[in-house]
mmJSON file of the N, C-alpha and C atoms, coordinates in Angstrom:
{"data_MODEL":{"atom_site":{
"group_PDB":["ATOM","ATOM","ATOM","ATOM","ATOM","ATOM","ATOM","ATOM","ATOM","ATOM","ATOM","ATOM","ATOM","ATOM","ATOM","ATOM","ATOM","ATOM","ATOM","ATOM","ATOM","ATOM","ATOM","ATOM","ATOM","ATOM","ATOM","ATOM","ATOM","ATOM","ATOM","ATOM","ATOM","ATOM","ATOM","ATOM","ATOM","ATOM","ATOM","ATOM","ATOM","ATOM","ATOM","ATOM","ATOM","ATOM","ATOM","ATOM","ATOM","ATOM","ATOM","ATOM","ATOM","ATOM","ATOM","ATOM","ATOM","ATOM","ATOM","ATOM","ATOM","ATOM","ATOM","ATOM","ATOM","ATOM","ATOM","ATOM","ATOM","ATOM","ATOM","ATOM","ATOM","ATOM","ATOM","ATOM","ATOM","ATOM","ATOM","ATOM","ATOM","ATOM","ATOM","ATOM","ATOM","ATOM","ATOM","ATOM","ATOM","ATOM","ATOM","ATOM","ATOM","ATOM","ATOM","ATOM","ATOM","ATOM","ATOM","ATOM","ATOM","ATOM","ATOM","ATOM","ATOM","ATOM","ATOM","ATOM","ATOM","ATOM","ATOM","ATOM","ATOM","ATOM","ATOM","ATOM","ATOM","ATOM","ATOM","ATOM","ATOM","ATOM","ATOM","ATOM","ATOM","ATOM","ATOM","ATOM","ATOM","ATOM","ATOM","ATOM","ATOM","ATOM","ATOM","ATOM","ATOM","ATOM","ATOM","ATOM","ATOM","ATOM","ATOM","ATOM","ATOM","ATOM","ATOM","ATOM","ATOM","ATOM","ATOM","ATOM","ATOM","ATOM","ATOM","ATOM","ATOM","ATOM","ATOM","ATOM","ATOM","ATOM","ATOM","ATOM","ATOM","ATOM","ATOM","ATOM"],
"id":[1,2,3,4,5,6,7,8,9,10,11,12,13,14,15,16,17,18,19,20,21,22,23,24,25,26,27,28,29,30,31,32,33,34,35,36,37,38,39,40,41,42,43,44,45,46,47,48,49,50,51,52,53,54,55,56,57,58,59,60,61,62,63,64,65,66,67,68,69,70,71,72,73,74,75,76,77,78,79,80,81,82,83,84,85,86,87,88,89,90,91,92,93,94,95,96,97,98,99,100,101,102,103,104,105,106,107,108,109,110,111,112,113,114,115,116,117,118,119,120,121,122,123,124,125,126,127,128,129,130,131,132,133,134,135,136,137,138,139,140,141,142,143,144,145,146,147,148,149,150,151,152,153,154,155,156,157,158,159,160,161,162,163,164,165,166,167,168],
"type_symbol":["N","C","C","N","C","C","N","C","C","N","C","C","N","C","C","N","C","C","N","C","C","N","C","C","N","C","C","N","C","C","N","C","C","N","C","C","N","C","C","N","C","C","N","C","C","N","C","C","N","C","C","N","C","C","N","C","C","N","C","C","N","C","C","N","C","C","N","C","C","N","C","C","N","C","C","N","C","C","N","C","C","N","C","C","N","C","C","N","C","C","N","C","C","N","C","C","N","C","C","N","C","C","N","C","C","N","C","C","N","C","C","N","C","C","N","C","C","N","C","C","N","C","C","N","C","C","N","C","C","N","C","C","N","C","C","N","C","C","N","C","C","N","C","C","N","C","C","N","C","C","N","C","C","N","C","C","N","C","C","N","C","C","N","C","C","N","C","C"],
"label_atom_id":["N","CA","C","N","CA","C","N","CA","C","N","CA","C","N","CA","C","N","CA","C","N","CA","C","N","CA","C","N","CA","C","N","CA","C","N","CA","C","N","CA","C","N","CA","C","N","CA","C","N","CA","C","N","CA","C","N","CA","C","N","CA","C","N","CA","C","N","CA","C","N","CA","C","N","CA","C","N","CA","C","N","CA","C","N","CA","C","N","CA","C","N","CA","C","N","CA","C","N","CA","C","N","CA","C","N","CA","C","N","CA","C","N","CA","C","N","CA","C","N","CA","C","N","CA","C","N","CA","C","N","CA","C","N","CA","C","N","CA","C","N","CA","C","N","CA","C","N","CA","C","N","CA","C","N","CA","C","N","CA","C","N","CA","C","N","CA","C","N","CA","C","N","CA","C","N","CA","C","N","CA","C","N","CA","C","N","CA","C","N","CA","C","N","CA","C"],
"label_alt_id":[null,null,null,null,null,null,null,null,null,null,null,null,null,null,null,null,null,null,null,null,null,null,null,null,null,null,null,null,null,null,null,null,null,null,null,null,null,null,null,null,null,null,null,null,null,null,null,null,null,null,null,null,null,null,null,null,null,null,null,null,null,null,null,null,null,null,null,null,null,null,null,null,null,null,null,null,null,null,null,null,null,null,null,null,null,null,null,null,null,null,null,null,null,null,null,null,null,null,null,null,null,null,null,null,null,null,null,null,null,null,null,null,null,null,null,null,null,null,null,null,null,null,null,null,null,null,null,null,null,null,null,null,null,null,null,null,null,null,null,null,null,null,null,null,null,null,null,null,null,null,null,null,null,null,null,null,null,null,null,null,null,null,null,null,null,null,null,null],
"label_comp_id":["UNK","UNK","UNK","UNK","UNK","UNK","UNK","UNK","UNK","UNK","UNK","UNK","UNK","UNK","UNK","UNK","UNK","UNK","UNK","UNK","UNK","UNK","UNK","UNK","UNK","UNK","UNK","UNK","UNK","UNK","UNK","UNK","UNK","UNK","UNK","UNK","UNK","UNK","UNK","UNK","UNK","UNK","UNK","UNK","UNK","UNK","UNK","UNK","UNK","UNK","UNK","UNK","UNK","UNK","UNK","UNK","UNK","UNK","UNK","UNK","UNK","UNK","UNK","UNK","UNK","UNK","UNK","UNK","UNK","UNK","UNK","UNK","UNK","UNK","UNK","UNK","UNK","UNK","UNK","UNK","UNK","UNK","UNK","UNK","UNK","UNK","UNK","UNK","UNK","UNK","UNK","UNK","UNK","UNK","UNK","UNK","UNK","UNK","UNK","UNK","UNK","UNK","UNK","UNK","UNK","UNK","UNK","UNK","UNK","UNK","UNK","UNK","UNK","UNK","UNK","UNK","UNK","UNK","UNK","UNK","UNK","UNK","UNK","UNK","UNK","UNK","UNK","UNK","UNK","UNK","UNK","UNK","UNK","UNK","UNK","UNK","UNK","UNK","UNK","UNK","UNK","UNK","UNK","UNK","UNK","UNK","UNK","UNK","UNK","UNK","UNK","UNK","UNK","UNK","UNK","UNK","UNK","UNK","UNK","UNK","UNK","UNK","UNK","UNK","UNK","UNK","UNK","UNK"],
"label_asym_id":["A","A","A","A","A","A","A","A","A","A","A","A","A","A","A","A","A","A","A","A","A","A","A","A","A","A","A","A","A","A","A","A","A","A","A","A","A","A","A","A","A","A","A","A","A","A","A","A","A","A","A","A","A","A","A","A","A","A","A","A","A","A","A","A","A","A","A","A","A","A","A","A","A","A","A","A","A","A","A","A","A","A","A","A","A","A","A","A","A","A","A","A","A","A","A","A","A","A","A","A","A","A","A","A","A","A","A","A","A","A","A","A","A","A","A","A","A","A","A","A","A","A","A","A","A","A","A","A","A","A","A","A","A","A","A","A","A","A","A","A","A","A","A","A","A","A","A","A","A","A","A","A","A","A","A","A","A","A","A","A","A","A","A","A","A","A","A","A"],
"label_entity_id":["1","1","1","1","1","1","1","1","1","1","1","1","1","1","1","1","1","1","1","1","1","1","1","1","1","1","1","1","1","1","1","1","1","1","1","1","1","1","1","1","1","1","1","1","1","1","1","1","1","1","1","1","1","1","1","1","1","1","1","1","1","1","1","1","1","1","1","1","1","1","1","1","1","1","1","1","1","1","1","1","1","1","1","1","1","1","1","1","1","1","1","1","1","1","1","1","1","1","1","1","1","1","1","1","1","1","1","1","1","1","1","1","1","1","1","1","1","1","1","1","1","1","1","1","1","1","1","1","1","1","1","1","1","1","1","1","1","1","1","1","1","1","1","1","1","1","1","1","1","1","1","1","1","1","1","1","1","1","1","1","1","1","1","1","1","1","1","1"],
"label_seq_id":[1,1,1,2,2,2,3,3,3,4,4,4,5,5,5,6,6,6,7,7,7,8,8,8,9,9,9,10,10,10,11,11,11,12,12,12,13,13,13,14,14,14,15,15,15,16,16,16,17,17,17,18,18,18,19,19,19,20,20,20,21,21,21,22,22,22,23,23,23,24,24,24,25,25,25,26,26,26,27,27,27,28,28,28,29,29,29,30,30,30,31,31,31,32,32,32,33,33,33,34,34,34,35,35,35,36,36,36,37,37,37,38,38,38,39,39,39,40,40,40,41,41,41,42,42,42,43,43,43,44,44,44,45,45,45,46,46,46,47,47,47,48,48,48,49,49,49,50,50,50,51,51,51,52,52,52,53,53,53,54,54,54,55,55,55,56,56,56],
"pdbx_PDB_ins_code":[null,null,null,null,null,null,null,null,null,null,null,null,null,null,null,null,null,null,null,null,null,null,null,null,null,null,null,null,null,null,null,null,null,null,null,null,null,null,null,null,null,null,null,null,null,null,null,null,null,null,null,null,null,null,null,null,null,null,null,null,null,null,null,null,null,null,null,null,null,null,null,null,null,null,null,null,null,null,null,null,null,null,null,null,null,null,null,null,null,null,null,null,null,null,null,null,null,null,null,null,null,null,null,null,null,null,null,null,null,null,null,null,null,null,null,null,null,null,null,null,null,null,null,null,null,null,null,null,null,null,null,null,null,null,null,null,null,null,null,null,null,null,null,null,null,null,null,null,null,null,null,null,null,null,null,null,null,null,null,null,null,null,null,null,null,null,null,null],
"Cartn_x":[-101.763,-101.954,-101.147,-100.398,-99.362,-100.342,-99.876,-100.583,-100.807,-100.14,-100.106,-101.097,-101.229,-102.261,-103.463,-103.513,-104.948,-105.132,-104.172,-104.612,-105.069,-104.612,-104.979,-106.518,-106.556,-108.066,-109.154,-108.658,-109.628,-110.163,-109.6,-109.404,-110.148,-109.903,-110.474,-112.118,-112.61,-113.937,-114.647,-113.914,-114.461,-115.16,-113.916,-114.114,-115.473,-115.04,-116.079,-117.584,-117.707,-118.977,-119.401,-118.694,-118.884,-119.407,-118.394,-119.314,-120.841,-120.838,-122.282,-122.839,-122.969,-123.89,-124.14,-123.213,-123.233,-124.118,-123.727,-125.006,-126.192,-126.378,-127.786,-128.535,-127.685,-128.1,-128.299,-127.484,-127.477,-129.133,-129.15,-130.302,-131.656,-131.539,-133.237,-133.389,-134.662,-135.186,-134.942,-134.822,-134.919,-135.879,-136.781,-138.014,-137.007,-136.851,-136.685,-135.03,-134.554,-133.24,-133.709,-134.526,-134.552,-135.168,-136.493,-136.527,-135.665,-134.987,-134.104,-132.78,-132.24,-131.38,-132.514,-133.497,-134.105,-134.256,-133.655,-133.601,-131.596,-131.625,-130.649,-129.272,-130.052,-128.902,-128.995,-129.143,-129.733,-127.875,-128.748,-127.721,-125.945,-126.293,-124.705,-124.031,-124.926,-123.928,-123.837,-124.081,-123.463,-122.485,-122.904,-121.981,-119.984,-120.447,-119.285,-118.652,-119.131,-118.038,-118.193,-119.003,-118.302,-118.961,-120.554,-121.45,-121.924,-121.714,-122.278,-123.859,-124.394,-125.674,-126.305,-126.847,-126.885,-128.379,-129.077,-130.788,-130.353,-131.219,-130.899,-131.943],
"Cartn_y":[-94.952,-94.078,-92.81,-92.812,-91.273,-89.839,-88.866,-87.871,-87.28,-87.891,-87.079,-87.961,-89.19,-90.636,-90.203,-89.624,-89.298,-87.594,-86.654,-85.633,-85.847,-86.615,-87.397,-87.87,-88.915,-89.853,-88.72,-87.712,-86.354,-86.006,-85.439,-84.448,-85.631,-86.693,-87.655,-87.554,-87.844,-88.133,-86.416,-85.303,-84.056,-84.108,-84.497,-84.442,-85.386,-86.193,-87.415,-86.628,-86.483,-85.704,-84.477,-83.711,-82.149,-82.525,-83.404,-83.825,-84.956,-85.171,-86.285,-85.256,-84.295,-82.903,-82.281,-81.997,-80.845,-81.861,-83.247,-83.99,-83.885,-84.045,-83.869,-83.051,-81.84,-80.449,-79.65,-80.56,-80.114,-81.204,-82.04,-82.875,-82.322,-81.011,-80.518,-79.673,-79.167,-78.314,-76.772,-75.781,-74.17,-74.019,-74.768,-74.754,-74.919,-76.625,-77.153,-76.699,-76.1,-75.533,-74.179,-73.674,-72.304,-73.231,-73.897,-74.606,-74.775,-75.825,-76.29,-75.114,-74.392,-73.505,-72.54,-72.537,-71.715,-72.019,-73.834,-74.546,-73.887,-73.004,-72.916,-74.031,-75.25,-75.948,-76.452,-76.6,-77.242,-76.046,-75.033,-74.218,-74.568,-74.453,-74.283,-75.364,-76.894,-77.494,-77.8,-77.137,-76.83,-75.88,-75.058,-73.894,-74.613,-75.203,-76.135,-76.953,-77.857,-78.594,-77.872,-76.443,-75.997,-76.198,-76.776,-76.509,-75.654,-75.297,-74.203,-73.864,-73.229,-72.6,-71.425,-71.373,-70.62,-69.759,-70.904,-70.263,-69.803,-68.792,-67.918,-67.408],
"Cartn_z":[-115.035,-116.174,-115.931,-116.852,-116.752,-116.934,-116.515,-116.814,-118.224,-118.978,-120.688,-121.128,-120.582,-121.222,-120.381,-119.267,-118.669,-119.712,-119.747,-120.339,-121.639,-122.353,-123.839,-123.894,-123.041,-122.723,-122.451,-121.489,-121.489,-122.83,-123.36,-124.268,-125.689,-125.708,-126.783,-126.281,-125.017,-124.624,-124.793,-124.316,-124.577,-126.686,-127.254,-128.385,-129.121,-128.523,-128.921,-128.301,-127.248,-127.079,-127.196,-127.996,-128.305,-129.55,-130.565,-131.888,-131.444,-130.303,-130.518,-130.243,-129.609,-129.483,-130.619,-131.241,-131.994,-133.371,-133.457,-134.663,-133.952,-132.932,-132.068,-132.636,-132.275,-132.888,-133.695,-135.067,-135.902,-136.692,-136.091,-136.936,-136.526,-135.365,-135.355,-135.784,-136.252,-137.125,-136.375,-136.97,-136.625,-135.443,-135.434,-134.22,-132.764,-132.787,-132.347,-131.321,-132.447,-131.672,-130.997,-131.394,-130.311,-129.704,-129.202,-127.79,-127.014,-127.331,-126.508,-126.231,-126.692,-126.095,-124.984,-124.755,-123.938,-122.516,-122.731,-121.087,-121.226,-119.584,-119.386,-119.026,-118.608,-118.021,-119.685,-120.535,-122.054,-122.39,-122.716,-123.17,-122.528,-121.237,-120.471,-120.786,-121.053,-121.264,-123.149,-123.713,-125.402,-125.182,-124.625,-124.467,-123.983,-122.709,-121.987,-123.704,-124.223,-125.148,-126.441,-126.526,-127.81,-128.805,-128.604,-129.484,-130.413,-131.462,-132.244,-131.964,-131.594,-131.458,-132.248,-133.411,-133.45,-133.623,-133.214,-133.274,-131.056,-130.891,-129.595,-129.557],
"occupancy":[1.0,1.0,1.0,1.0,1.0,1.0,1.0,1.0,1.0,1.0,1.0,1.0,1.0,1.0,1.0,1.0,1.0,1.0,1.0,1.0,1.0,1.0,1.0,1.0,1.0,1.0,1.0,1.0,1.0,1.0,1.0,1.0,1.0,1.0,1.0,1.0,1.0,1.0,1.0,1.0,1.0,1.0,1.0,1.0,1.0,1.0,1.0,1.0,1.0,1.0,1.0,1.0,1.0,1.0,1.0,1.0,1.0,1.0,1.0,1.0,1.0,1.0,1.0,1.0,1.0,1.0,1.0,1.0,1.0,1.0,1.0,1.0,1.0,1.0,1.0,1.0,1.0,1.0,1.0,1.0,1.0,1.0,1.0,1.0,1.0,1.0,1.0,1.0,1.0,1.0,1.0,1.0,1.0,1.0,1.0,1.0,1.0,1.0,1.0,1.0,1.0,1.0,1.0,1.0,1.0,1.0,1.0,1.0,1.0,1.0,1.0,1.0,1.0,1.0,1.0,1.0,1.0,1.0,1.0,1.0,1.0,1.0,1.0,1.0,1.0,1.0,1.0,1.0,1.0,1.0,1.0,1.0,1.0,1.0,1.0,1.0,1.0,1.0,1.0,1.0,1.0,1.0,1.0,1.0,1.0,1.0,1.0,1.0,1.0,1.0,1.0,1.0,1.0,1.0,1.0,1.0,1.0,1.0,1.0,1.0,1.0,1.0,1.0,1.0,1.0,1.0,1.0,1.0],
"B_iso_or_equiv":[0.0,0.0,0.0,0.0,0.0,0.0,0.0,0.0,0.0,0.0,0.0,0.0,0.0,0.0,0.0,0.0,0.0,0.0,0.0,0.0,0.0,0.0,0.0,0.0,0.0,0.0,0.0,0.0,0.0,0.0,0.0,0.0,0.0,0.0,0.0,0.0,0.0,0.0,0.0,0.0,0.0,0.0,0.0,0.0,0.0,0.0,0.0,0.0,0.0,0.0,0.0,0.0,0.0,0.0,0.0,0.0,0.0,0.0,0.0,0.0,0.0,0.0,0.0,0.0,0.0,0.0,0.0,0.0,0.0,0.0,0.0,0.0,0.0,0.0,0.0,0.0,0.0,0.0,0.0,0.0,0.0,0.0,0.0,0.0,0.0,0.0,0.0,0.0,0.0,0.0,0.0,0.0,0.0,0.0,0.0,0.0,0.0,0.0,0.0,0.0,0.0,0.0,0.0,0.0,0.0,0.0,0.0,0.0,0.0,0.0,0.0,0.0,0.0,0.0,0.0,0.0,0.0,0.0,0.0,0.0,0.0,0.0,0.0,0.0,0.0,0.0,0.0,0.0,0.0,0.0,0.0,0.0,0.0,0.0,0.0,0.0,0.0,0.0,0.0,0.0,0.0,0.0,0.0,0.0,0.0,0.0,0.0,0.0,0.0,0.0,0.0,0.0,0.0,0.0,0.0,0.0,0.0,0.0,0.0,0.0,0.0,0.0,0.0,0.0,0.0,0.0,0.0,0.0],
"pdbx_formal_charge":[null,null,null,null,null,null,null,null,null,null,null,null,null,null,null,null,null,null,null,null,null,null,null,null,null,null,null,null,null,null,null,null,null,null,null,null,null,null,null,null,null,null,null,null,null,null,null,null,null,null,null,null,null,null,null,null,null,null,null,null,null,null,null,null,null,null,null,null,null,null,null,null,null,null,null,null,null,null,null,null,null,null,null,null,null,null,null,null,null,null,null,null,null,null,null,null,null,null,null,null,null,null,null,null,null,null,null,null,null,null,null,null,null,null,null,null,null,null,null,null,null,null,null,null,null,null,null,null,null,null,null,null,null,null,null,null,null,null,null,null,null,null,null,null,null,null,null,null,null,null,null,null,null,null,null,null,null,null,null,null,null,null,null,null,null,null,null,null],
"auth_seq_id":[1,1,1,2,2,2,3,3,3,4,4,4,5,5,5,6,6,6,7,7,7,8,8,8,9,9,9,10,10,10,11,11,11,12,12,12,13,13,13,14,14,14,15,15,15,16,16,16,17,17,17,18,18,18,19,19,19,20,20,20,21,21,21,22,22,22,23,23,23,24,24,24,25,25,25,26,26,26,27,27,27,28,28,28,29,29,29,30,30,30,31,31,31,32,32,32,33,33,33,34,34,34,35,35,35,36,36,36,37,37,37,38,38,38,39,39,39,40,40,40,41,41,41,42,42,42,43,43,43,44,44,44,45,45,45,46,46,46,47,47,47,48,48,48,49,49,49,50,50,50,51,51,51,52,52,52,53,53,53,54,54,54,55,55,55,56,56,56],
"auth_comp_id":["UNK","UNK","UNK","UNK","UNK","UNK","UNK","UNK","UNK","UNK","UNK","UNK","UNK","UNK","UNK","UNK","UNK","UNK","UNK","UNK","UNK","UNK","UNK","UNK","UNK","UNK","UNK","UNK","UNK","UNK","UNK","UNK","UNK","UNK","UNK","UNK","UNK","UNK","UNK","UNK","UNK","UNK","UNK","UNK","UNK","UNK","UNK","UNK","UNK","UNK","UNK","UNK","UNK","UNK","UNK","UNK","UNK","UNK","UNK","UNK","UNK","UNK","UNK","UNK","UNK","UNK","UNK","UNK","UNK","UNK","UNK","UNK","UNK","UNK","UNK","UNK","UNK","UNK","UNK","UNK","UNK","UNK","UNK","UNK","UNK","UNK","UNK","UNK","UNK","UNK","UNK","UNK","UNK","UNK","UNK","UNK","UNK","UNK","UNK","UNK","UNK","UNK","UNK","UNK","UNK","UNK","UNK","UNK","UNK","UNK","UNK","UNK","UNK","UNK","UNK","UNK","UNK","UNK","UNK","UNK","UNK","UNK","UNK","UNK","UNK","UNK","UNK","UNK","UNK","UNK","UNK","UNK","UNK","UNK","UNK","UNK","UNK","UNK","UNK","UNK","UNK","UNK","UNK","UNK","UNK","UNK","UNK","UNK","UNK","UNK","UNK","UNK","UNK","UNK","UNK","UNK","UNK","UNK","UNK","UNK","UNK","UNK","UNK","UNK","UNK","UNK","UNK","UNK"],
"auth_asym_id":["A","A","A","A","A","A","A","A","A","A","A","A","A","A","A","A","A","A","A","A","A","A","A","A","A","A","A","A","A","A","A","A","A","A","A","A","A","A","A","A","A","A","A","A","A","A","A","A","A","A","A","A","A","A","A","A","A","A","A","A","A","A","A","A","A","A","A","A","A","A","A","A","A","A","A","A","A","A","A","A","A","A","A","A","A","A","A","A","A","A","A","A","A","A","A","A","A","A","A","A","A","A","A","A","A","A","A","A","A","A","A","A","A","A","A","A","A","A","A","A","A","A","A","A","A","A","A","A","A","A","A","A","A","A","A","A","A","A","A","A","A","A","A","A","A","A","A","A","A","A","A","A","A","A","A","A","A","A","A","A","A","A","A","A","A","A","A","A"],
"auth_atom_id":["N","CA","C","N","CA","C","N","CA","C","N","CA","C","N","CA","C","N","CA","C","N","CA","C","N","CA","C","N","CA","C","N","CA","C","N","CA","C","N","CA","C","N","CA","C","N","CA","C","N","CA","C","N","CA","C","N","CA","C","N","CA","C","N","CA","C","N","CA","C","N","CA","C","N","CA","C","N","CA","C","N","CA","C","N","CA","C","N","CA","C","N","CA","C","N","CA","C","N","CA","C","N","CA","C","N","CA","C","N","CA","C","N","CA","C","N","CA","C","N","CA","C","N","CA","C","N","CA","C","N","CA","C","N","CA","C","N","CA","C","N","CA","C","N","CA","C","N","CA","C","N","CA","C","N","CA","C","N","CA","C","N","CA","C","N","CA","C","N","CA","C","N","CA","C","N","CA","C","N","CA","C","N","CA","C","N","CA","C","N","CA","C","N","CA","C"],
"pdbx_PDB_model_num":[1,1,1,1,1,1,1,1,1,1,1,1,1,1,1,1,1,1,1,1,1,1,1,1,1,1,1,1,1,1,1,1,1,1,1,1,1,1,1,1,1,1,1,1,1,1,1,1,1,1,1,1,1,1,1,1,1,1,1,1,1,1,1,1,1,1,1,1,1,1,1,1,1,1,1,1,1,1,1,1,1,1,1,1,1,1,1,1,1,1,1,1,1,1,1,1,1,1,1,1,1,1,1,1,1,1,1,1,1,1,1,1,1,1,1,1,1,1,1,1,1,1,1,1,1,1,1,1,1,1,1,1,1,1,1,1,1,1,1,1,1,1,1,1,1,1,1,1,1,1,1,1,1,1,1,1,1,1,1,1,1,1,1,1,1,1,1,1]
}}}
C-alpha cells in the first residue's frame, strides 16, 4: 500500500466514523447529550473526530 492509498484509507475511516458519531449524537435527546458529554473520555473522543457538541 503506497502512502497516498494508506493516507486516503485514513482519512475515509476518520470520516466514516466522525459521521457514525455525530448520528449517534445527534439522535439523543437535550437530556441525554449533556450526560454523556460529562464522561470525559465520552467528550475527548467527539471532540478527537469533530463531533459537534453542543449541549456542555
Amino acid at each position: 500500500m503506497t502512502k497516498e492509498k494508506l493516507a486516503s484509507a485514513v482519512d475515509a475511516a476518520k470520516t466514516e466514523t466522525r459521521d457514525a458519531l455525530q448520528t449517534m449524537y445527534d439522535a439523543m435527546n437535550n437530556g441525554q447529550q449533556k450526560q454523556i458529554v460529562k464522561n470525559e473520555a465520552v467528550k475527548a473522543l467527539l471532540n478527537r473526530y469533530g463531533v459537534q457538541c453542543d449541549a456542555q
